[in-house]
N, C-alpha and C positions, 0 to 999 in steps of 0.2 A: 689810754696807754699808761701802766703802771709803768711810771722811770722815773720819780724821784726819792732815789737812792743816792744818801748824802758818804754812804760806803763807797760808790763805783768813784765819785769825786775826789774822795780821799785815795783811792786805790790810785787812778791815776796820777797824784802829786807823789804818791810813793815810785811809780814808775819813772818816774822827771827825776825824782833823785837819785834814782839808778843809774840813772844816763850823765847827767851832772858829773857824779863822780866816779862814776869811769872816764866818762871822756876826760875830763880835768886831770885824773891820776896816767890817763897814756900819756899829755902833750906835756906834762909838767914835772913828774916825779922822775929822780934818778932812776937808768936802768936795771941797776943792782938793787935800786929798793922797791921796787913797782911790786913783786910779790912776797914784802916782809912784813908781817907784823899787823896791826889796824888797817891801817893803809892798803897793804896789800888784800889785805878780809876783804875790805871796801871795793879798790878795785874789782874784785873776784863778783864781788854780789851784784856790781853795776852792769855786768858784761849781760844779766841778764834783764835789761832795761827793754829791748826790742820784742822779746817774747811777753814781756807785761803791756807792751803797747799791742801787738798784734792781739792778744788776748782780749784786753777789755774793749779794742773794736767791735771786737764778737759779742761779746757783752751788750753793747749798746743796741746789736741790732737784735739781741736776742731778745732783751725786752721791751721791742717794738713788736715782734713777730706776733700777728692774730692772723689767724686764717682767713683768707677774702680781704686784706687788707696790705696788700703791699705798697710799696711806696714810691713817688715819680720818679721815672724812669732819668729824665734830664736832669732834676738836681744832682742825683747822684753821677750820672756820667758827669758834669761840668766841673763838681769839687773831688771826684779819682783825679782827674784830666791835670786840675791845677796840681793837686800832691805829684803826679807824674813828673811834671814840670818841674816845680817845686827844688822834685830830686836832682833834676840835671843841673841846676843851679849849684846844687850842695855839694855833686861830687865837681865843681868846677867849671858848672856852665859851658861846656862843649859838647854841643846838641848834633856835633858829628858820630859821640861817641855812643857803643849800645853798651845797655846795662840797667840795673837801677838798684839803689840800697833802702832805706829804711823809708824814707815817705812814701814812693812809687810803690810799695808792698803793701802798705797802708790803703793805697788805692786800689790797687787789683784785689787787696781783701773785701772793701768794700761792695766792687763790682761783683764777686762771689756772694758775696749775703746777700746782697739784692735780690741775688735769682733765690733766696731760699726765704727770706723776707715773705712774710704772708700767702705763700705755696704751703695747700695743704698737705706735701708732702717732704715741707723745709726740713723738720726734724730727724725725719728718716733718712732725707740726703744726706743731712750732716755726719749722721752716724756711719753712713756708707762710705762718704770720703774719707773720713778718719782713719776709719780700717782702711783702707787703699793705698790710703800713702804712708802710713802704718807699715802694713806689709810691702809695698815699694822698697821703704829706703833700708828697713830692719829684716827682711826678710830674703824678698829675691835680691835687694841688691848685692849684700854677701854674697849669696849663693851664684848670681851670673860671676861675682868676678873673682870666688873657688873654682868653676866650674871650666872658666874661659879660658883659656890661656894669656889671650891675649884680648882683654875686653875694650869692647868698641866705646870709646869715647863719650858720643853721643848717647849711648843707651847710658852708660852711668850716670848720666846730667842729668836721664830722664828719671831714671829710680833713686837718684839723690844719692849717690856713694861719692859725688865728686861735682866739684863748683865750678860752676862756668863762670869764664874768666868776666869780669868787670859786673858779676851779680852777687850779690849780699848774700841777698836770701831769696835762695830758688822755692818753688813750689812744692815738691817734694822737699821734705816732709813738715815746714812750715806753715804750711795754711792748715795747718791742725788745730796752730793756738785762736786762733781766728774764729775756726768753728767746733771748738771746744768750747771758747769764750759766748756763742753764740747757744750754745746747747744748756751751757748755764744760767745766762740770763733769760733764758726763756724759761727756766724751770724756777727761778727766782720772782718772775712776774706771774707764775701759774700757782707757785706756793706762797703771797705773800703774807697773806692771815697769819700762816705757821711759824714762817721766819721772824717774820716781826714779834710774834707772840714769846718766842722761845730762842733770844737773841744770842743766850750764854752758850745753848747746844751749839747753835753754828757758827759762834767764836771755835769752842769746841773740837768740833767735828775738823773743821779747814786745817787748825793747829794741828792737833795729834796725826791728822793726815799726812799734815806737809812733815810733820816731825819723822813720822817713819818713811815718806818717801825719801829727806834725809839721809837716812841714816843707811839704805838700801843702796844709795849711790856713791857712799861715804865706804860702805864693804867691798861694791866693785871697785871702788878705785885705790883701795889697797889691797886688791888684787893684779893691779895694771890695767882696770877701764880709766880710758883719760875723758879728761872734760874738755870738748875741742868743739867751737862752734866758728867756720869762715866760709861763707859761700854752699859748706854742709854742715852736719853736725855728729859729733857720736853718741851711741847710744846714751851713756852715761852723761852724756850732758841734757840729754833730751829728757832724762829721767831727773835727773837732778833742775830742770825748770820747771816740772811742777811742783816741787818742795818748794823751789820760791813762789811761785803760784799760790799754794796754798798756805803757804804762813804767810801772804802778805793780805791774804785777804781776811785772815783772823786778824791781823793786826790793824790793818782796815775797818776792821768790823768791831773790833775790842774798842778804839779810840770813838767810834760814831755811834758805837748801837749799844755795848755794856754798859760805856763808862758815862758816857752822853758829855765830851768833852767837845762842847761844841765850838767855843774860841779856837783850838786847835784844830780840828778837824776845818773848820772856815782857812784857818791861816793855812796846813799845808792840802787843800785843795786845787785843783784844776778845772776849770768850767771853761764850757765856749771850747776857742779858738786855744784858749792860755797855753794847754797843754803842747799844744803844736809850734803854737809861736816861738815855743821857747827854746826850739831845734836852732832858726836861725840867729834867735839873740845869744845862745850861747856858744856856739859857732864863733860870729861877728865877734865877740870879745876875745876868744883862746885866740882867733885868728890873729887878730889887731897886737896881741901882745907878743904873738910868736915873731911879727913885721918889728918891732922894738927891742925883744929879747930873744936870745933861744935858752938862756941859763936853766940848768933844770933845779928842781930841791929837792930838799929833804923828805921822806913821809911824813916825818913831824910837823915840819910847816905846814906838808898839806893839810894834814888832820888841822890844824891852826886855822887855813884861811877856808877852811869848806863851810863854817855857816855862817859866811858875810857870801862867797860866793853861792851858797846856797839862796839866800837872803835876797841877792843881788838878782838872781835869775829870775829867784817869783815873782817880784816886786812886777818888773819890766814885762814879766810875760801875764800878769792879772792886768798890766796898763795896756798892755797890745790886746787885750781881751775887750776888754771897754771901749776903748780907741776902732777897732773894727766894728764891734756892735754901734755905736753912734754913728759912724762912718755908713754904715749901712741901713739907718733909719733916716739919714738926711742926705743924702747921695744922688742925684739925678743919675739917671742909665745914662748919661751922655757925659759923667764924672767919670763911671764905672767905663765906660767905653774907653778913655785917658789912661786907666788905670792899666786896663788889658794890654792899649797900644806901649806904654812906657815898658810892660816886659817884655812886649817880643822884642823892642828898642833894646834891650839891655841883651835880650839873647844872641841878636847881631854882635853887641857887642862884643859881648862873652866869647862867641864858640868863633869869632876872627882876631882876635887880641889875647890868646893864650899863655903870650908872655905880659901881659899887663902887669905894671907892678903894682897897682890898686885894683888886682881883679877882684879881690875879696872884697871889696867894698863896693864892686856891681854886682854882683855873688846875693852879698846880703841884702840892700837895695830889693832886687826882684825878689827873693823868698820873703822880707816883709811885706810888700805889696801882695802876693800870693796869699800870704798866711791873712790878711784884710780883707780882700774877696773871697776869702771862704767864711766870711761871716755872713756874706750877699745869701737871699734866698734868691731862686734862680728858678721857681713858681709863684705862682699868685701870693701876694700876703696872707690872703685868706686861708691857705692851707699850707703854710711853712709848720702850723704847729704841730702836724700830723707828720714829721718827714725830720727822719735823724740827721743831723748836719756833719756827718764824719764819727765822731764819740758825741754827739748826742750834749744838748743842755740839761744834763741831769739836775 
């Protein structure tokens, strides 16, 4: 299996900082300056952290995908299962409530690529969903609810014109980037001779791409397309994430493959678990401070404290990367079995103490134990190395 790609590693750390700093620019920045100036740019570019994760999920399983070789069925249901979890914990640990946001989609993504994982006709599904939900959400869903009068509810949740209540991100038209990401990295592990060979074109190529997709989303929206992405999305916003898509992978690719800056590309990388981990450590801090403070600041300051708290986040989420990997080569199943019972423990807790005033701190608790058993292999050692672990140890 071609998958060590020191790009996909860098892509990901670029995706952590998009999330970073949006989320730190919602709980932190004055209202009136959340979309002024740097800050606000930042803000703006961070929103689309979920679609670069969703993406390079894809990625990882694309360049596992060989035909006649798919991959265990139970590792993958057992580490979706935990991210499922994972999410109830995130939005609050009340496992009465339905829904799910950004880790649970991570999961259900992965349960998708599996079925297309090593099927000789993975690639060709892929294309087929795309289109589908493609024309779903940009297509018929307009046209049912020009058409309707009075359109039924349920069917626009189904064609994605509208967000069901306590879901992030619905199916339509999100599991695009997932098997979009998966359509490329399988074309990345089919052409690697080429790529590798001729690293400047496909710095290249991604830039000028992502530049003119840019700039196509930039003329709809000063024509009045908005960039709206909660539960749905708008066209213009949809178009406007693969411009970041595609400049972030020339910039990905410019730092690892042109320039061959390899202290950096190590330093802002993501391996293992890190990336994941660093959902609840950076959670567990905004949390922790919001319980101390609610004061908001200035965008200046932000811009000021984003690369200590940048700093800050990778540092703890490469040690929770480690920390899990060890945990998991010296761990008796009867540790692991401890580990399992203390979250459903903490789940009782959770979803019958609502008003806790340290719920975040059982919140956090279980999503770090989660994000540590997804280092666990959950088949034989002998064939873990054959089998993507979520985003893959590239």
């Amino acid at each position: 299996m071609k998958n060590n790609w020191p790009a996909i590693d860098l892509l990901r750390g670029i995706a952590v900082i998009f999330m970073l700093l949006n989320h730190s620019a919602v709980k932190w920045i004055k209202v009136d300056e959340m979309s002024v100036g740097l800050a606000g740019i930042l803000n703006f570019i961070g929103s689309f952290a979920p679609v670069m994760f969703f993406f390079i999920t894809g990625i990882g399983y694309g360049l596992a995908h060989q035909i006649g070789k798919p991959a265990k069925t139970k590792d993958v249901i057992i580490k979706a299962s935990i991210l499922i979890v994972a999410d109830v914990f995130m939005r609050g640990g009340d496992f009465s409530s339905i829904g799910w946001d950004f880790l649970a989609f991570i999961g259900f993504s992965m349960l998708l690529l599996h079925c297309l994982r090593g099927r000789r006709f993975g690639m060709l599904l892929a294309f087929l969903l795309i289109g589908l939900f493609l024309i779903a959400r940009f297509v018929l869903g307009p046209i049912y609810e020009a058409l309707i009068e009075q359109p039924d509810y349920v069917m626009q949740v189904l064609l994605g014109v509208s967000g069901l209540k306590g879901v992030s991100y619905w199916f339509t038209p999100w599991f695009i980037y997932p098997l979009a990401g998966f359509i490329i990295g399988h074309w990345a592990s089919t052409f690697t001779a080429m790529i590798t060979k001729n690293p400047i074109n496909i710095f290249l190529f991604f830039t000028l791409l992502g530049i003119s997709i840019a700039v196509v989303s930039s003329v709809l929206a000063s024509k009045g397309f908005i960039l709206f992405r909660w539960g749905t999305m708008s066209l213009n916003f949809f178009i406007a994430s693969f411009a970041c898509i595609c400049l972030s992978i020339g910039i990905a690719w410019l730092i690892s493959n042109v320039l061959n800056f390899t202290k950096l590309t190590q330093i802002l990388s993501m391996r293992g678990i890190s990336s994941l981990a660093v959902v609840p450590i950076h959670y567990g801090i905004i949390n922790l401070i919001a319980n101390v403070t609610d004061k908001k600041i200035s965008g200046e300051l932000y811009l000021l404290l984003m690369p200590f708290w940048l700093l800050l986040c990778f540092y703890l989420a490469k040690e929770t990367n480690k920390l899990s990997y060890y945990i998991s080569q010296n761990t008796p199943s009867s540790g692991m079995k401890i580990m399992f019972a203390t979250v459903v423990l903490l789940a009782f807790i959770c979803s019958f103490n609502q008003l806790f005033s340290a719920l975040f701190v059982v919140t956090f608790t279980a999503q770090f134990i989660l994000c540590l058993l997804l280092g666990f292999p959950y088949i034989k050692r002998s064939e873990t190395n054959k089998v993507s672990l979520v985003s893959d140890r590239h």
